[in-house]
C-alpha positions in Angstrom: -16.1 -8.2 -41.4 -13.5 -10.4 -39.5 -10.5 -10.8 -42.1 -8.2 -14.6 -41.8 -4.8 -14.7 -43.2 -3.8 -18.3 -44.8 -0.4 -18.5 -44.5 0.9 -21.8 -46.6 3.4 -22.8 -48.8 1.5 -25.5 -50.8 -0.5 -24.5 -53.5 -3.4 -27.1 -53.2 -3.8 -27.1 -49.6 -4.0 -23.3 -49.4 -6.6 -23.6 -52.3 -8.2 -26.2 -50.3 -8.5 -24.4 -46.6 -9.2 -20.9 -48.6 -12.3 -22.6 -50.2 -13.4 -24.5 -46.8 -13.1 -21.4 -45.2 -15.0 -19.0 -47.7 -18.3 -21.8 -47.0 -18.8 -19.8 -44.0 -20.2 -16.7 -45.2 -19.3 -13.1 -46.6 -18.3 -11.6 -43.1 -15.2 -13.4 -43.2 -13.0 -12.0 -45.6 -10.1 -14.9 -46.0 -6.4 -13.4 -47.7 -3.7 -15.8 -48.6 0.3 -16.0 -49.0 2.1 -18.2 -50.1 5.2 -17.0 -48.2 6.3 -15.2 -45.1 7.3 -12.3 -46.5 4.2 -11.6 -48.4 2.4 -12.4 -45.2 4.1 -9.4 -43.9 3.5 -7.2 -47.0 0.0 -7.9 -46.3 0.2 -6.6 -43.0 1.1 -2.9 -43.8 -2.8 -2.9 -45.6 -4.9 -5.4 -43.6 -5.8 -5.8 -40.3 -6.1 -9.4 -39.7 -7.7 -11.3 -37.3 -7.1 -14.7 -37.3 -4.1 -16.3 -38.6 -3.5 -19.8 -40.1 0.5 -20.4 -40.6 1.7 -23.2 -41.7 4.5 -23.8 -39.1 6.8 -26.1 -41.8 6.8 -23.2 -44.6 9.9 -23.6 -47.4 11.9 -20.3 -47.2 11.1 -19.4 -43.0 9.8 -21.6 -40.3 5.9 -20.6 -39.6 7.4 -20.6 -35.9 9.6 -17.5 -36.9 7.1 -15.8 -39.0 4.7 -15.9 -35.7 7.6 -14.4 -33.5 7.6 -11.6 -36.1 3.9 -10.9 -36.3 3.8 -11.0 -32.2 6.3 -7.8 -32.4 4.0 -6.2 -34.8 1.6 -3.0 -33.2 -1.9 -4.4 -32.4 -0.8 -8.4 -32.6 0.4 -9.7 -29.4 -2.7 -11.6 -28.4 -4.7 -11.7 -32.3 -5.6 -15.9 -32.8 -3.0 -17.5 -34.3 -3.4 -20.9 -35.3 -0.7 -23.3 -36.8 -1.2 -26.1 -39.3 0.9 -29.1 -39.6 1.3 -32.4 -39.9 3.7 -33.2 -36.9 2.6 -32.6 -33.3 6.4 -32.4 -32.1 6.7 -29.0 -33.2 3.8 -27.6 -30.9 5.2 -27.4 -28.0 7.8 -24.5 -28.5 4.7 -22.8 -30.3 2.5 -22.7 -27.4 5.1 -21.3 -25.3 7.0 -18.9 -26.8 3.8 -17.5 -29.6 1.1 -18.3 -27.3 -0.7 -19.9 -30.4 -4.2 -20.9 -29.4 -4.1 -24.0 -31.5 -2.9 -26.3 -34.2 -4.9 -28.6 -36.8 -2.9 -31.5 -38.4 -3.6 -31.7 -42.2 -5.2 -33.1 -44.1 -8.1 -30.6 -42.8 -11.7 -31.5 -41.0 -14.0 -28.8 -42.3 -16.3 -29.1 -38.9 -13.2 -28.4 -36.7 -12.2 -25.6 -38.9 -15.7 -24.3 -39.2 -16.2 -24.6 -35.5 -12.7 -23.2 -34.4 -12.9 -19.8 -36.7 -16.4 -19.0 -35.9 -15.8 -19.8 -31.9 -12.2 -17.5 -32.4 -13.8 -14.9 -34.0 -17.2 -14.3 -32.8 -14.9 -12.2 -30.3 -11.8 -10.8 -31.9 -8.8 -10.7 -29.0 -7.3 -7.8 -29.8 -5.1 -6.7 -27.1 -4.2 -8.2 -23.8 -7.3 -6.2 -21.6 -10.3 -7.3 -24.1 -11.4 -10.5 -24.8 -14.9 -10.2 -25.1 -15.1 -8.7 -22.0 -15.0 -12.5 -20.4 -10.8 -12.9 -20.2 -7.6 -11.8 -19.5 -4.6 -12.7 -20.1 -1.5 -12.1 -18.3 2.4 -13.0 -18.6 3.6 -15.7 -16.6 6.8 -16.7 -16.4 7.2 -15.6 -20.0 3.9 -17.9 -20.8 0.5 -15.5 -21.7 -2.3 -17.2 -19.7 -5.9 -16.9 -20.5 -8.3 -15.9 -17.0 -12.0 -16.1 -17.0 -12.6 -12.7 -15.4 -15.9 -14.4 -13.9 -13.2 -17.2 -11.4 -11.1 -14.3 -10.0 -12.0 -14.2 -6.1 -9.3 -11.9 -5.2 -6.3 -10.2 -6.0 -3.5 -9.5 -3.6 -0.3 -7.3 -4.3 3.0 -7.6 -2.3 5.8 -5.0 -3.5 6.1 -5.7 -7.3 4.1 -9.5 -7.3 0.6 -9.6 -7.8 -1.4 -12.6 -6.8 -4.6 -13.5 -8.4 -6.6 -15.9 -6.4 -9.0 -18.1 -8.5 -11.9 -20.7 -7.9 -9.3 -22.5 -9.7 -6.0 -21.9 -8.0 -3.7 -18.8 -7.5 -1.6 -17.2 -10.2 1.6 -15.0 -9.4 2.6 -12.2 -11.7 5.6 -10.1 -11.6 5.7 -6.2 -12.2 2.5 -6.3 -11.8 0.2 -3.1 -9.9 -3.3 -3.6 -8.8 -4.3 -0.6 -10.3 -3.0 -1.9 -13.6 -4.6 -4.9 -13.4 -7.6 -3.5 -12.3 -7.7 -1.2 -15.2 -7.3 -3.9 -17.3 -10.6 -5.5 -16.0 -14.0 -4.0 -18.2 -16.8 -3.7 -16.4 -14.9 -4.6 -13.4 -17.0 -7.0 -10.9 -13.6 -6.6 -8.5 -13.7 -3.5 -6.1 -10.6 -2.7 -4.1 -10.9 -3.1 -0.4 -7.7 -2.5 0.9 -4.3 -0.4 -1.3 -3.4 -4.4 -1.5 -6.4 -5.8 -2.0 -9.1 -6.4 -4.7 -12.0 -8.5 -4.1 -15.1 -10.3 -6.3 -18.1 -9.5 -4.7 -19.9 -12.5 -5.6 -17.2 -14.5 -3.8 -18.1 -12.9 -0.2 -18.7 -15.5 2.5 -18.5 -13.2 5.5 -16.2 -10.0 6.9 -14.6 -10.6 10.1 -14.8 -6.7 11.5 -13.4 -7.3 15.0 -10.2 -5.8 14.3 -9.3 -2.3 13.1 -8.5 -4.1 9.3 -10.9 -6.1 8.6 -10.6 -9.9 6.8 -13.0 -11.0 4.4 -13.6 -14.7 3.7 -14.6 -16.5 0.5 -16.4 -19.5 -1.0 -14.0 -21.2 -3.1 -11.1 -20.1 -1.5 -9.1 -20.7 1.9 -7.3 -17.9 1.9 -8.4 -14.0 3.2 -8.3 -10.5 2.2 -8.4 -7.3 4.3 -10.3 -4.0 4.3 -8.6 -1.0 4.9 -9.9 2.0 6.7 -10.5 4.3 3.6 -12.6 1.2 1.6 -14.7 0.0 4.3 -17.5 2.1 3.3 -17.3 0.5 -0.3 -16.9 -2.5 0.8 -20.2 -2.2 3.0 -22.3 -0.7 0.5 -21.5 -4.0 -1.9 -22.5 -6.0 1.4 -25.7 -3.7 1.6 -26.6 -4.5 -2.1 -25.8 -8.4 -1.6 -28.0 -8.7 1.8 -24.8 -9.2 3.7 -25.5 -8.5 7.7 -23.6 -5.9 9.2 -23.6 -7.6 12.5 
């Protein structure tokens, strides 16, 4: 059962979005406050999963609430979603909570249907496991979501790790590859060099006419190399793809 926390200071529109939300079913359990600090009272006995916070609430800011619930053990990546009824406020929300959304009052049930069954028919958890599809890494202070599936390579210099996409290259500090790499499920990546991590679905061809060889890909301009100790790896991946070895 996926559990929602309502978090909104209005009495009728808390009613309102409680009742919209318990149309969808009894595996959503949905728990309200009326306040921030009962929010956080209901914490220390829930495990919630998808947050609703209204980011205008009387006694503390929804904002503020959020930065608190991000501290919390188990919540740095859970769904939150803010409610309001002024788009000015969003933008500080998206970059320092990396809230996934924002509805504007008064409420569409379809969008709300729609959002909480997409949110939760995978539960985020923590920053390695999005349905086994995404990860998420910290950029310049800004969490951002990667399809797993559009990483082509990664590349590490000292303490910067770049991850090449099909949709453009990412650079993230204190980094290692075999963090990141652990931080991939079911990993289609497999290292080819101490530097180097590559998708094997993105091979266009291995140059091997030097002693480290340089792999090219579709969907990408730039190279990555094979080192000595990953070359037999790399070839059995090459093997299983019908790859020549000339």
């Amino acid at each position: 059962m996926s559990k929602i926390l309502i978090v909104e200071d209005d009495d009728m529109q808390r009613s309102n979005l409680k009742s919209m939300l318990q149309e969808l079913g009894s595996e959503y359990q949905i728990l309200d406050s009326h306040s921030a600090d009962y929010a956080l009272e209901l914490l220390r006995t829930s495990l919630i999963d998808l947050f609703f916070i209204d980011i205008q609430l009387r006694n503390e800011s929804g904002l503020k609430l959020a930065k608190h619930i991000r501290k919390l053990p188990g919540y740095g990546l859970t769904w939150i979603v803010f409610i309001t009824s002024h788009v000015n406020y969003m933008l500080e929300a998206f970059k320092e909570v990396h809230c996934y959304d924002y509805v504007l009052k008064p409420y569409d049930k379809a969008v709300m249907h729609n959002m909480t069954r997409k949110l939760l028919s995978s539960k985020s958890g923590n920053i390695h496991d999005l349905d086994r599809k995404y990860l998420f890494v910290n950029i310049n202070g800004i969490l951002v979501r990667l399809s797993i599936d559009d990483i082509v390579f990664i590349e590490v210099f000292g303490k910067t790790c770049i991850i090449h996409t099909a949709n453009g290259a990412y650079e993230v500090k204190n980094l290692s590859l075999s963090k990141l790499m652990d931080a991939i499920p079911d990993s289609k990546l497999i290292q080819s060099h101490r530097s180097y991590a590559i998708n094997k679905n993105y091979i266009r061809s291995i140059n091997k006419t030097h002693a480290c060889w340089e792999i090219s890909f579709n969907n990408c301009e730039k190279t990555a190399l094979v080192g000595g100790k990953y070359k037999d790896i790399v070839m059995e991946t090459c093997t299983e793809y019908s790859i020549s070895r000339r």
